[in-house]
N, C-alpha and C positions, 0 to 999 in steps of 0.2 A: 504494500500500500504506500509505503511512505518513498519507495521506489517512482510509484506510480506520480504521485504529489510533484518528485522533484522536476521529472520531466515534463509536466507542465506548469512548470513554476509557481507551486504554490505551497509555500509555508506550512509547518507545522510545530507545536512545540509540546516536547516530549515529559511529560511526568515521572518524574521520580517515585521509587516507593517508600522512601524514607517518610514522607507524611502516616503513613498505612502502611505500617508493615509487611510483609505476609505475614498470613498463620504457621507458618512453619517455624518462623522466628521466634514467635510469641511460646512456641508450645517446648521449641528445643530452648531458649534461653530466657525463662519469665525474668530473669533480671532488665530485659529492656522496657519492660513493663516501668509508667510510672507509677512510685508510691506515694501516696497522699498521705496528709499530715500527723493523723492516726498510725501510720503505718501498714494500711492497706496497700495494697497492689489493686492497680486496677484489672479487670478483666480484659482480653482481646478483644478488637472491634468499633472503636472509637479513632477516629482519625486526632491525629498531634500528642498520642495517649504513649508517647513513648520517654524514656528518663535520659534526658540530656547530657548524663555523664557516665553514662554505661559504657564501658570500652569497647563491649561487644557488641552495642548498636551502631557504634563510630564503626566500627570496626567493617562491620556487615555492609552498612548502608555504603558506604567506600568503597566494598568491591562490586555491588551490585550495580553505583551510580557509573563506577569507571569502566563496566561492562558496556552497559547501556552508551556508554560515550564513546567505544572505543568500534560497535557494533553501528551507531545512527549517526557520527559526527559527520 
């Protein structure tokens, strides 16, 4: 499709899953889950519902984004 797009000149822009994890992420490492101030964990399924200092989210989201970049740039 985005093959398709190019050759007739028309733009698209690509979404990241760092907003929205996959569920695979959520289920193999709940630490990217955020925890709330009680100390719950949130559940999966909430978009921006991820903990901004998890190394394993940095970590993930990094190789997923630089796929995604290195596959549609």
């Amino acid at each position: 499709v985005l093959d398709t797009f190019k050759e007739n000149g028309i733009y698209a822009f690509l979404a990241t899953p760092s907003g929205a994890r996959p569920a695979w992420m959520s289920k193999k490492y709940p630490e990217v889950l955020r925890t709330e101030r009680n100390r719950v964990r949130n559940l999966h399924g909430k978009r921006h519902n991820h903990c901004y200092t998890s190394p394993v989210y940095r970590r993930k989201t990094a190789i997923i984004n630089g796929k995604l970049a290195e596959r549609y740039a």
